[in-house]
C-alpha positions in Angstrom: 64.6 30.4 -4.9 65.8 33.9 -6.4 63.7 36.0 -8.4 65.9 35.1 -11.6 65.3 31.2 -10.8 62.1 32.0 -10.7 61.7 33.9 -14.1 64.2 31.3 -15.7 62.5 28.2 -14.2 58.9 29.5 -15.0 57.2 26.3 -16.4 60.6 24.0 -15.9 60.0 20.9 -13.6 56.3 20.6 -13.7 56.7 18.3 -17.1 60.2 16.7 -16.3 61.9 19.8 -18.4 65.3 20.6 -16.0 66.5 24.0 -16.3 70.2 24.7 -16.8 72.1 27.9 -16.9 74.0 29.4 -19.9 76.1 32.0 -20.9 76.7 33.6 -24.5 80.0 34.9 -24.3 80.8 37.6 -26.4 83.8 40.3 -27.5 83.4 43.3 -29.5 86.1 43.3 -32.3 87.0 45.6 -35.0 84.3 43.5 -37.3 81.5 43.9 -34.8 80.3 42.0 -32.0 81.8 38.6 -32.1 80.4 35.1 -30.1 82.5 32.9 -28.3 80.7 28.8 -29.6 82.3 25.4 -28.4 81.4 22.2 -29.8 79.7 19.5 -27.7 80.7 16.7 -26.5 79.0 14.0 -27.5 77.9 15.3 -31.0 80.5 18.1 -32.2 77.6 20.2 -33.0 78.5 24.2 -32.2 76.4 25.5 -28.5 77.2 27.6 -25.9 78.2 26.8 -22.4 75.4 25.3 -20.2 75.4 23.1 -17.5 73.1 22.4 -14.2 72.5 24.6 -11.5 75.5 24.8 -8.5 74.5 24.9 -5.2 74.9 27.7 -3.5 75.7 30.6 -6.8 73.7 32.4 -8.3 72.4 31.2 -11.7 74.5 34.0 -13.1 77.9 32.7 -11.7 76.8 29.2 -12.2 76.9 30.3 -16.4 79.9 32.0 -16.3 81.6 28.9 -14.1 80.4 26.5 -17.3 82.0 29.1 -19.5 85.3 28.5 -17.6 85.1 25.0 -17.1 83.6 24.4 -21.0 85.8 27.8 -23.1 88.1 28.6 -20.8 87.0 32.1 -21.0 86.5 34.7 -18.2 84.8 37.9 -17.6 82.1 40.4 -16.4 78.7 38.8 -16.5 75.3 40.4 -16.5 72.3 39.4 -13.4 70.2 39.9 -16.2 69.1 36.9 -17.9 69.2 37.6 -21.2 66.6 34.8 -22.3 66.0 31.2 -22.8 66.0 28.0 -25.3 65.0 24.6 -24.8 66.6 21.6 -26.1 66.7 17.8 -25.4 69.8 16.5 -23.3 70.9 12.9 -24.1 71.7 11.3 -21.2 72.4 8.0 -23.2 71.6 5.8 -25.8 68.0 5.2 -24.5 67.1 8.2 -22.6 67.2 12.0 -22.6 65.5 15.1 -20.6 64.2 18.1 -21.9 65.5 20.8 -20.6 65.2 25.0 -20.6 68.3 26.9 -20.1 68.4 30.5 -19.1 71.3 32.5 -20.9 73.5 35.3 -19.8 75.7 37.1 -21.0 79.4 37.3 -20.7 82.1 39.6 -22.1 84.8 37.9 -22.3 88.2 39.2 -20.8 90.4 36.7 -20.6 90.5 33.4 -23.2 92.9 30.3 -20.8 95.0 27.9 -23.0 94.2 25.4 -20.2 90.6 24.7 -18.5 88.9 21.4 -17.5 87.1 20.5 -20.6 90.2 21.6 -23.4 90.8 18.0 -24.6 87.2 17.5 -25.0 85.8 20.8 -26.8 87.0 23.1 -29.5 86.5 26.7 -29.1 86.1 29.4 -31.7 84.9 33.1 -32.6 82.2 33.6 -34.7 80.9 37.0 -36.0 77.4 37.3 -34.2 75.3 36.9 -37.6 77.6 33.7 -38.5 77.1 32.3 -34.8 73.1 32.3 -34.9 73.2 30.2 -37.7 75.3 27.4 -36.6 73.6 26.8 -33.7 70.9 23.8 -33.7 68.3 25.0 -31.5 66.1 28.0 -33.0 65.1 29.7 -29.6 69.4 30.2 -29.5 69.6 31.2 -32.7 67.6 34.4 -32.0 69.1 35.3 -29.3 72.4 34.9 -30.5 71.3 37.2 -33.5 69.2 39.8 -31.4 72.1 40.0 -28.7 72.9 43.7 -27.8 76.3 44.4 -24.9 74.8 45.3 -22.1 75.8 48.8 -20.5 77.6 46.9 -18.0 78.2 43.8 -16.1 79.6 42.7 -13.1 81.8 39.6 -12.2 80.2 36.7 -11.1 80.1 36.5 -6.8 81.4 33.4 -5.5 79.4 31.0 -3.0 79.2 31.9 0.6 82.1 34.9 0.1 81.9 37.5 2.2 82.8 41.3 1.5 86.0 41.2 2.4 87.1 38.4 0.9 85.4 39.7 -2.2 87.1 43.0 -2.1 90.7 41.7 -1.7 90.6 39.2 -4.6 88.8 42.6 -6.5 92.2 44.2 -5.7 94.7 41.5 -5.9 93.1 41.1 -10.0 95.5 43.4 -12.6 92.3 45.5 -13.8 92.2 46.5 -17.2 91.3 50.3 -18.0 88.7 51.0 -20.1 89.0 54.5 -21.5 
């Protein structure tokens, strides 16, 4: 376990609570900083992309891989986690989980028209102060609403790549200059 599991996990699993990995993805616009929400699944209610740990990424690539799978969205994520909320996960009718999820932040660079999850989830822009209050959970609210862009970020690694492999799809990527 990674220093980040371990500051993200801190007091998950001892009581049954699971820990999942988020990301708050985020684009600065001409109105401010703006938050990327999609509604859930099962309830329609607006959250962020989350989902379980992935063997063998790192807990910031495992948020930004829900963020593609769940938004369709891309970018540069930050190691950093950025906090955490808790919430209860319904598993079904008659049972759920508690579970913590760390959040990290993502600016988005590029928004697909098709990803895994686009029949089952809308997706929409909220200005940041709009965004923390239609979330359910209060922990995500204040997050949301204290969210500052970080210097800088970095894209997420993928599992078991080496260097080289990393570098070439680095180059083979049309970069975008930011001046």
């Amino acid at each position: 376990m990674g220093w980040q599991d371990k500051i993200a996990a801190c007091g998950a699993g001892t009581d049954g609570t699971r820990i999942q990995y988020g990301a708050l993805c985020w684009r600065d616009s001409d109105q401010g900083i703006e938050v990327l929400l999609i509604t859930s699944r099962d309830t329609g209610r607006w959250v962020i992309p989350k989902g379980w740990p992935i063997p063998g990424l790192a807990p910031e690539a495992a948020a930004a891989q829900e963020a593609w799978e769940e938004a369709g969205v891309e970018g540069d994520v930050s190691p950093m986690c950025l906090g955490r909320y808790g919430y209860s996960k319904t598993l079904s009718v008659d049972a759920s989980v508690p579970c913590a999820v760390a959040v990290f932040g993502l600016s988005v660079t590029e928004i697909g028209k098709r990803f895994p999850e686009a029949k089952e989830r809308q997706r929409k822009w909220f200005p940041k102060a709009e965004a923390s209050t239609l979330v359910a959970e209060p922990e995500l609210a204040q997050l949301i609403a204290g969210f500052a862009p970080p210097v800088r970020g970095r894209r997420a690694p993928i599992a078991a790549e080496d260097e080289g492999a990393r570098s070439r799809r680095d180059r083979s990527r049309p970069t975008k200059r930011k001046d």
